[in-house]
ROSE-366269 format. One record per residue (C-alpha): residue in three letters; x, y, z. Coordinates in nm, 2 decimals, padded with zeros to 4 digits. Example, Ala and Ser with C-alpha at 12.3 -4.5 7.8 and 13.67 -1.06 7.14 Angstrom:
// residues 2
+------+--------+--------+--------+
! type !     xx !     yy !     zz !
+------+--------+--------+--------+
!  ala !  01.23 ! -00.45 !  00.78 !
!  ser !  01.37 ! -00.11 !  00.71 !
+------+--------+--------+--------+
//
This chain:
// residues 325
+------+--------+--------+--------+
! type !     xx !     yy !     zz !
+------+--------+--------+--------+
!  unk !  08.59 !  00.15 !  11.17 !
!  unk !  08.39 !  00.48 !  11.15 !
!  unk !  08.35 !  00.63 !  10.77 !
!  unk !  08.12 !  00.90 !  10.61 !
!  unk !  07.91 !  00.85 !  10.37 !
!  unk !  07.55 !  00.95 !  10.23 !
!  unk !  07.22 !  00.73 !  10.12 !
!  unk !  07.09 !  01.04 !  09.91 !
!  unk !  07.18 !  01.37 !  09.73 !
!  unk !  07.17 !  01.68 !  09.90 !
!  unk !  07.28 !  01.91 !  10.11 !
!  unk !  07.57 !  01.89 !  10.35 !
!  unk !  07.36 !  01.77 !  10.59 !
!  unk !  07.33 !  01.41 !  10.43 !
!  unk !  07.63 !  01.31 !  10.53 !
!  unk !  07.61 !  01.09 !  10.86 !
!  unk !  07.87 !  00.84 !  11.03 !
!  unk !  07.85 !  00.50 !  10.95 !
!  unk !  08.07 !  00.21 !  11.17 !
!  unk !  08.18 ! -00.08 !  10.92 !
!  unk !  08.42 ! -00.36 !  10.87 !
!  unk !  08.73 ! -00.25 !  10.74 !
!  unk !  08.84 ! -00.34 !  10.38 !
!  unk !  09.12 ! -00.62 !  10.32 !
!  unk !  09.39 ! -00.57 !  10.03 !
!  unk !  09.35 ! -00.77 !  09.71 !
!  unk !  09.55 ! -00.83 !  09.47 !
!  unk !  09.75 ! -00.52 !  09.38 !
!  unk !  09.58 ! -00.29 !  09.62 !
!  unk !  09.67 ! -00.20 !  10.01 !
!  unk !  09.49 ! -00.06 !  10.31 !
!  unk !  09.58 !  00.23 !  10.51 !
!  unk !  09.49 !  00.36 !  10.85 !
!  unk !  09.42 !  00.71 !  10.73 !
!  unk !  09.51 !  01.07 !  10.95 !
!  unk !  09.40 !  01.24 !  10.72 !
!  unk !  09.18 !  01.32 !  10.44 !
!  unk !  09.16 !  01.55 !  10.21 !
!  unk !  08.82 !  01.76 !  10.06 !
!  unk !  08.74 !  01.89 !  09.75 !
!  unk !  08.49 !  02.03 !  09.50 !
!  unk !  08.53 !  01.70 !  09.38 !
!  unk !  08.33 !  01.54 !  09.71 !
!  unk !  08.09 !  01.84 !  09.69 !
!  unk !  07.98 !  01.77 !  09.36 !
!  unk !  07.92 !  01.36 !  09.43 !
!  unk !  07.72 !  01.48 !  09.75 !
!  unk !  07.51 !  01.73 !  09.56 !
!  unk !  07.44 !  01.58 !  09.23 !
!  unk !  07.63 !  01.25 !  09.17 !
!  unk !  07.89 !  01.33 !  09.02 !
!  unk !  08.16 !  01.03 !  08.94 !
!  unk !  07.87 !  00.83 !  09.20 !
!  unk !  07.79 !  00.43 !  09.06 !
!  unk !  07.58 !  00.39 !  09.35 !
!  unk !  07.45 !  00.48 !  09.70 !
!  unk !  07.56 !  00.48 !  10.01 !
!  unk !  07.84 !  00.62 !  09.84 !
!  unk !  08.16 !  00.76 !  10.05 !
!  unk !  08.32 !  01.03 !  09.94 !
!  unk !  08.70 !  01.14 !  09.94 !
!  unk !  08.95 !  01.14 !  09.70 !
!  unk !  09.28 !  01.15 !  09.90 !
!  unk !  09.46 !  01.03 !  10.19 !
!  unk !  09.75 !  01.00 !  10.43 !
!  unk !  09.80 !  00.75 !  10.63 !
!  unk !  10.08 !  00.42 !  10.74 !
!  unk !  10.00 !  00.12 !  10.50 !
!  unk !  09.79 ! -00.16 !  10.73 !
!  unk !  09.80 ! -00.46 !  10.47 !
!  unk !  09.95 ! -00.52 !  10.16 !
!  unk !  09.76 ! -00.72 !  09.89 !
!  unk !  09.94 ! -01.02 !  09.66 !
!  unk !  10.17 ! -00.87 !  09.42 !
!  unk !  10.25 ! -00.52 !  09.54 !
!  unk !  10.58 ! -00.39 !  09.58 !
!  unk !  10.78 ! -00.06 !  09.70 !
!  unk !  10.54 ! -00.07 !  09.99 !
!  unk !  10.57 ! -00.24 !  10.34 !
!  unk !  10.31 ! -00.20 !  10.66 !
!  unk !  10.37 !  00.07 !  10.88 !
!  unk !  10.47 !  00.27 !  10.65 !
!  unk !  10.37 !  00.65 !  10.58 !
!  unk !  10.21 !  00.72 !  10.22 !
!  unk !  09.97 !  00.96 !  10.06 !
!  unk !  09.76 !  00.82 !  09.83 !
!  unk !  09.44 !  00.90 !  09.55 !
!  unk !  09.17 !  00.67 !  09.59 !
!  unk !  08.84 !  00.63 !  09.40 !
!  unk !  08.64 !  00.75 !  09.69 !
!  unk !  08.59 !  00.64 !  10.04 !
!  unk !  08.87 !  00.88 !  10.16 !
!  unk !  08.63 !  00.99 !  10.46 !
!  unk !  08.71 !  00.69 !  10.66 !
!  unk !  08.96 !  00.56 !  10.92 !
!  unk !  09.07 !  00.25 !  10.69 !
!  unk !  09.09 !  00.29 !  10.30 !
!  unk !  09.16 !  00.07 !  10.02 !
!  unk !  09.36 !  00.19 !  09.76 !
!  unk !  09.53 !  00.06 !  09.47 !
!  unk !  09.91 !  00.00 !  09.48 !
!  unk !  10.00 !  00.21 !  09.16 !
!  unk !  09.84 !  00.56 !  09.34 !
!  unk !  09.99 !  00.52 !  09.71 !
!  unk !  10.33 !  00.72 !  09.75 !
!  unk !  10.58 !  00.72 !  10.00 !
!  unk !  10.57 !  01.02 !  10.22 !
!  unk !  10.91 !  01.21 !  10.13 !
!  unk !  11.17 !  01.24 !  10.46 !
!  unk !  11.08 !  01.55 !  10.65 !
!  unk !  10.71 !  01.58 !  10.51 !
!  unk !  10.47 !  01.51 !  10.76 !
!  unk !  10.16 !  01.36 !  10.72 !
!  unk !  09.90 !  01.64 !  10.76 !
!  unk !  10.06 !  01.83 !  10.48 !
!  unk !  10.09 !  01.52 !  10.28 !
!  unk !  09.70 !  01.49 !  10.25 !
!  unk !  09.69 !  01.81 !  10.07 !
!  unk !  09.89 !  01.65 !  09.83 !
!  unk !  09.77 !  01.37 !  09.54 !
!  unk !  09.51 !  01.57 !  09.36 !
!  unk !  09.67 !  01.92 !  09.39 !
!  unk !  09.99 !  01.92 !  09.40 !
!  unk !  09.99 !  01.67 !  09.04 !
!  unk !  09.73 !  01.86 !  08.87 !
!  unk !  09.85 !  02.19 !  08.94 !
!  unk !  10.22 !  02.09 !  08.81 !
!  unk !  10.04 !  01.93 !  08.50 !
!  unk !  09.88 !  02.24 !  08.44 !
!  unk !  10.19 !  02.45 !  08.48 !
!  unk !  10.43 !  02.19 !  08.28 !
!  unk !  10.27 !  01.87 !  08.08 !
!  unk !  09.97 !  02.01 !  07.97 !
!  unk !  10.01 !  02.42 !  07.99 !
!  unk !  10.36 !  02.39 !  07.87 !
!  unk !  10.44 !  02.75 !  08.07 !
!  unk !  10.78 !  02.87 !  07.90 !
!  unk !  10.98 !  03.14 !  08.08 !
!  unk !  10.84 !  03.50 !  08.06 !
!  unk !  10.51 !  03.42 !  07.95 !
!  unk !  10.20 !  03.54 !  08.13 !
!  unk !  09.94 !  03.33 !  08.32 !
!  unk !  09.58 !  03.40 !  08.42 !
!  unk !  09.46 !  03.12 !  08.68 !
!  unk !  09.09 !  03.15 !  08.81 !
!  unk !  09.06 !  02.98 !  09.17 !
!  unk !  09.34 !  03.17 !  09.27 !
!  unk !  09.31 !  03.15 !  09.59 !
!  unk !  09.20 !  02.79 !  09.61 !
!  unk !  09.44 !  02.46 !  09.68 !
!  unk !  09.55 !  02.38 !  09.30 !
!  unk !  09.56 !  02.78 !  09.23 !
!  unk !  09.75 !  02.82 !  09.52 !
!  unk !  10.02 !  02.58 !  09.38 !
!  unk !  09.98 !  02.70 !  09.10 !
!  unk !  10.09 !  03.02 !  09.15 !
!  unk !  10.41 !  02.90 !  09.30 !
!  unk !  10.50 !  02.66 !  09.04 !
!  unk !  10.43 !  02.94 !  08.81 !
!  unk !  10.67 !  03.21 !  08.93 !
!  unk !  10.94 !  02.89 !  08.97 !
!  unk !  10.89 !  02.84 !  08.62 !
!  unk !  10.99 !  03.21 !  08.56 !
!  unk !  10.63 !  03.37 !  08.41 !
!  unk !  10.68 !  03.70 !  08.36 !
!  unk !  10.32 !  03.78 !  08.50 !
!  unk !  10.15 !  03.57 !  08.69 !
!  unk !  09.73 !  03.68 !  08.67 !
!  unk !  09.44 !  03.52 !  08.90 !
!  unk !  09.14 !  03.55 !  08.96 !
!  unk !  08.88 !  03.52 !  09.32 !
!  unk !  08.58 !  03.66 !  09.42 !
!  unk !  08.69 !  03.84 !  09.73 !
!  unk !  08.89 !  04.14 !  09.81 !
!  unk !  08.98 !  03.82 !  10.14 !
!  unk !  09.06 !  03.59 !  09.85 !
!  unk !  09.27 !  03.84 !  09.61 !
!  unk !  09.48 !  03.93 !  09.94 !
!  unk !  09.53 !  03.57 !  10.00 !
!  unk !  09.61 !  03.49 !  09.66 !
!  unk !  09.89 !  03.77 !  09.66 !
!  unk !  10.09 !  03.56 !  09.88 !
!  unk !  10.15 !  03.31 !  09.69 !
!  unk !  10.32 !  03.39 !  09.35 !
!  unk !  10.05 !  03.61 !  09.20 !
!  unk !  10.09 !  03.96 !  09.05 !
!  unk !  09.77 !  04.08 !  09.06 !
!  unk !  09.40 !  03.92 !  09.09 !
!  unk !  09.11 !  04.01 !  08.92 !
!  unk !  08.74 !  03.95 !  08.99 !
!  unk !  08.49 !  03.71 !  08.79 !
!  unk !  08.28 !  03.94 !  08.60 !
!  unk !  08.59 !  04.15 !  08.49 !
!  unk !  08.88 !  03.96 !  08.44 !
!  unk !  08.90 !  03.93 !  08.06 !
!  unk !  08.86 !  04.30 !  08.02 !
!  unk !  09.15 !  04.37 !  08.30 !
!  unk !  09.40 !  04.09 !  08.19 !
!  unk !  09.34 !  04.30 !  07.83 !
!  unk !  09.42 !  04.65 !  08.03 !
!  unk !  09.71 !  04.51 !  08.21 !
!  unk !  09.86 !  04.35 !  07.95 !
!  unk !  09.84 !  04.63 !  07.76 !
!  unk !  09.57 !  04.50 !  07.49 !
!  unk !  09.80 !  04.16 !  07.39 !
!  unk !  09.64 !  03.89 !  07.63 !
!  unk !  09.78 !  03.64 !  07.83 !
!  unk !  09.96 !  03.31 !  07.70 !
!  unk !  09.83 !  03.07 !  07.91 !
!  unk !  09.48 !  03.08 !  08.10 !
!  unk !  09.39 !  02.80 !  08.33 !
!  unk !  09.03 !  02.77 !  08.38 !
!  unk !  08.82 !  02.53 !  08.63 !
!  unk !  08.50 !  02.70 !  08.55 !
!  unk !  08.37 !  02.64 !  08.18 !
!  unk !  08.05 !  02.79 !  08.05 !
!  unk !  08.09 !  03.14 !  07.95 !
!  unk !  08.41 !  03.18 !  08.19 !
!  unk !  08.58 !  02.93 !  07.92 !
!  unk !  08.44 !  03.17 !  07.64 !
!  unk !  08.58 !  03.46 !  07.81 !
!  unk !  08.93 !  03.32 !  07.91 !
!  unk !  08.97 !  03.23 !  07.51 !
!  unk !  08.89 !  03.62 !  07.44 !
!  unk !  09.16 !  03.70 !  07.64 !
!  unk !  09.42 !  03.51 !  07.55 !
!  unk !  09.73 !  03.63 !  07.29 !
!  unk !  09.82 !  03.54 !  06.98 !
!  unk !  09.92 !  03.15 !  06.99 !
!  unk !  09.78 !  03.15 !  07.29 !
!  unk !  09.66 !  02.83 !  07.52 !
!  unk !  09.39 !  02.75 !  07.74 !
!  unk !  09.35 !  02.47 !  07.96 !
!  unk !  09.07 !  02.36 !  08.09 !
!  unk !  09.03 !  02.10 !  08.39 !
!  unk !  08.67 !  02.15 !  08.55 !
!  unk !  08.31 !  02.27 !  08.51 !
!  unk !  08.26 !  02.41 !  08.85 !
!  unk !  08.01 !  02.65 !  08.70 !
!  unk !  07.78 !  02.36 !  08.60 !
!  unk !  07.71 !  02.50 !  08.26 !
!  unk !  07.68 !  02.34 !  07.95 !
!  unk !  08.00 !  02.24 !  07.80 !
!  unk !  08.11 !  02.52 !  07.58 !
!  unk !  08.25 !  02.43 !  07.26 !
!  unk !  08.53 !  02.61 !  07.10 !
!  unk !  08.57 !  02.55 !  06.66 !
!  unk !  08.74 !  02.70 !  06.39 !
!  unk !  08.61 !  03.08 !  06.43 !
!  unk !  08.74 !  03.12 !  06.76 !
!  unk !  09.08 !  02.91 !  06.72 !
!  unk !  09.21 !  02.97 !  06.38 !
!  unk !  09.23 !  03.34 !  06.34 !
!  unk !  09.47 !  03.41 !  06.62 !
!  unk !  09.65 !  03.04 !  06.67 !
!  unk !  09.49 !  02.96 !  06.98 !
!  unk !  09.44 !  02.61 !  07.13 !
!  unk !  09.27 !  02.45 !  07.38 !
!  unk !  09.33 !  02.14 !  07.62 !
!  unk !  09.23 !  01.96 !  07.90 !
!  unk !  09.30 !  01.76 !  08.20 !
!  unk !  09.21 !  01.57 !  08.51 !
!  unk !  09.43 !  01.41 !  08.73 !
!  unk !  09.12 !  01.16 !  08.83 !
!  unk !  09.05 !  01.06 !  08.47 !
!  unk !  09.48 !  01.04 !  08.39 !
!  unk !  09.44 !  00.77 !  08.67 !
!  unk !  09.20 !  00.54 !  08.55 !
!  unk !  09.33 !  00.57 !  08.18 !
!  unk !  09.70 !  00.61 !  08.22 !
!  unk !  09.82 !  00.50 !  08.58 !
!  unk !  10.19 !  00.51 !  08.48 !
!  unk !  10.22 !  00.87 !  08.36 !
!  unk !  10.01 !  00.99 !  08.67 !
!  unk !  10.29 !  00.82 !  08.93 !
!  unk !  10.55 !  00.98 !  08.69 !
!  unk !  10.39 !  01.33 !  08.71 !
!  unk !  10.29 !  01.31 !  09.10 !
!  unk !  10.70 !  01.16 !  09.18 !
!  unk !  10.80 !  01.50 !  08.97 !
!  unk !  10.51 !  01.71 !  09.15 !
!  unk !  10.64 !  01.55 !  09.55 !
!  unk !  10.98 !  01.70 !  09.46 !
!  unk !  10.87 !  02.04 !  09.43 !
!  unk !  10.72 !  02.03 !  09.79 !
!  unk !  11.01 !  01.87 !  09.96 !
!  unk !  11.22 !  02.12 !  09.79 !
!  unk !  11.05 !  02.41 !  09.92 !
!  unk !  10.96 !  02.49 !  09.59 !
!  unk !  10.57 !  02.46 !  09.69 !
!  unk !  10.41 !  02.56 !  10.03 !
!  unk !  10.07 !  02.42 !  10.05 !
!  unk !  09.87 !  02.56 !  10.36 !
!  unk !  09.58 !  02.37 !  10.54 !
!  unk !  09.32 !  02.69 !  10.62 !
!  unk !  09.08 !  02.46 !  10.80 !
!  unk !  09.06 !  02.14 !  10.94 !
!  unk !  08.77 !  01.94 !  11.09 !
!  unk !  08.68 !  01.61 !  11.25 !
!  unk !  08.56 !  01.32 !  11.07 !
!  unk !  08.23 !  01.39 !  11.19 !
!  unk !  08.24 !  01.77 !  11.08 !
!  unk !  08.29 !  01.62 !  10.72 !
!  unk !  07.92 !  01.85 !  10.69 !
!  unk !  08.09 !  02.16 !  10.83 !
!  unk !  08.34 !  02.14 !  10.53 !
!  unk !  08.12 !  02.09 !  10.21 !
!  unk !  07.96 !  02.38 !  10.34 !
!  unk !  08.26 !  02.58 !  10.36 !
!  unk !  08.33 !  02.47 !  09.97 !
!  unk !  07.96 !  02.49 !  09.84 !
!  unk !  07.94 !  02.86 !  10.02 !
!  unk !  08.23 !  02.94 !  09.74 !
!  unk !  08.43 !  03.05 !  10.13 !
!  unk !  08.73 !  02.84 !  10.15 !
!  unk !  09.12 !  02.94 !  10.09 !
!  unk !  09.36 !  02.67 !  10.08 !
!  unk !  09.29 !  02.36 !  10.20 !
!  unk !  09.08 !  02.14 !  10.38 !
!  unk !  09.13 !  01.88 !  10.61 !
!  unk !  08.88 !  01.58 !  10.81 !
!  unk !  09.12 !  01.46 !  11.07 !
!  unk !  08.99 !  01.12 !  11.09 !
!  unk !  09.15 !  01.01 !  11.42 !
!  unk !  09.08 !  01.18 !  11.79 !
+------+--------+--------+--------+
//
């Protein structure tokens, strides 16, 4: 089988096709002969500094669609040949890829499988950000940065489904903002002004909720803006700052709070609540609740081509390898 993987950090350009056996099932785990697979800041971040890395070569990719190939002792709900998305702990940039049992889902009737690889990080975080963790009641207000990206695309939508009264993001572009428009959003700020305009537009009272994948000063900011009894979640440090730390001065006077989450750390500590919260998140796609667009695609061999389109900060949407010709 063909995969993609990289012998040292760097740029996109260490990422090179490898041929290799495939993987066989053990216990509790099956294999699946991928279509498609998804990218992510995630994969950028393991190419470029190691993040979430134990070793090298190291393959990246996070998640998958694919028909099930084998099926390792003890696993049920799951048969060969048939079509699942799954999360995997890296490898997804491959033609075969072993995954466990308890992250593979069956793809719903009518979903097919290039949309499902846009799917098992996304869709579940975004609706944990929205719901489990955000806690988003009707007619509050929302400020999302990575508006226009995959989860803040979802996001949106989930958003306005939940009835927000005003739904706030943020993106870097005027390309970005119009994007972002379409897909549940009020209005979209930029970066270096956003906590002064969600104050303006809000008429000096804040926001309830901010969801904020950048940390560092962005964090800081997003907690200035929020209302009384406000809450921010926070579920990335794209911004590669030092983790900013929020204490009694900036919580108590106002009621705010702060949380977290990561649908890749929910995994490895909680595997049960994550299929409960991705089975909940797939039935607001095949609902029509949540439209999740593929913006680009690429080969499995122009895996380079799409970390660059990521680390350039230029991507909408999602991204797909195709990982069959």
């Amino acid at each position: 089988m063909r995969a993609v993987e990289f012998q040292t950090y760097g740029g996109p350009e260490v990422l090179s096709i490898v041929r290799a056996a495939a993987p066989e099932p053990g216990p509790g785990q099956v294999t699946i002969e991928t279509r498609w697979a998804g990218v992510n800041f995630a994969d950028v971040k393991a190419r470029a500094e190691g993040y979430r890395v134990a070793s090298l070569p190291y393959r990246p990719g996070l998640e998958v669609s694919g028909r099930v190939r084998a099926v390792g002792g003890g696993v049920e709900g799951l048969r060969v040949g048939q079509e699942v998305a799954a999360l995997v702990d890296g490898g997804g940039y491959a033609e075969v890829v072993l995954a466990r049992a308890a992250q593979v889902f069956p793809v719903p009737d009518g979903l097919d499988l290039r949309t499902a690889a846009t799917l098992p990080t996304v869709l579940p975080t975004a609706h944990a950000l929205v719901h489990e963790v955000g806690r988003l009641r009707a007619g509050e207000s929302v400020l999302v940065h990575g508006a226009a990206g995959g989860i803040g695309t979802a996001v949106g939508q989930l958003a306005r489904a939940a009835g927000a009264g005003r739904v706030f993001g943020v993106a870097s572009s005027d390309t970005k903002a119009d994007y972002a428009l379409k897909y549940g959003y009020d209005d979209v700020f930029r970066p270096d002004t956003f906590d002064t305009d969600v104050l303006r537009a809000t008429g000096g009272r804040g926001v309830d909720l901010v969801l904020d994948p950048v940390g560092g000063d962005t964090l800081r900011r997003g907690l200035e803006a929020l209302a009384v009894f406000g809450r921010l979640v926070s579920f990335g440090n794209a911004g590669g700052a030092e983790p900013w730390r929020a204490g009694q001065a900036e919580l108590y006077a106002r009621g705010r709070s702060v949380a977290g989450f990561s649908v890749l750390a929910l995994a490895q500590s909680a595997p049960d609540a994550l299929r409960a919260l991705t089975e909940r998140a797939l039935r607001t796609v095949h609902d029509g609740t949540v439209t999740l667009p593929v913006t680009a695609e690429f080969p499995l061999s122009g895996a380079a081509g799409a970390h660059r389109l990521i680390g350039e900060r230029a991507s909408m949407g999602k991204l797909l390898l195709r990982t069959t010709d």
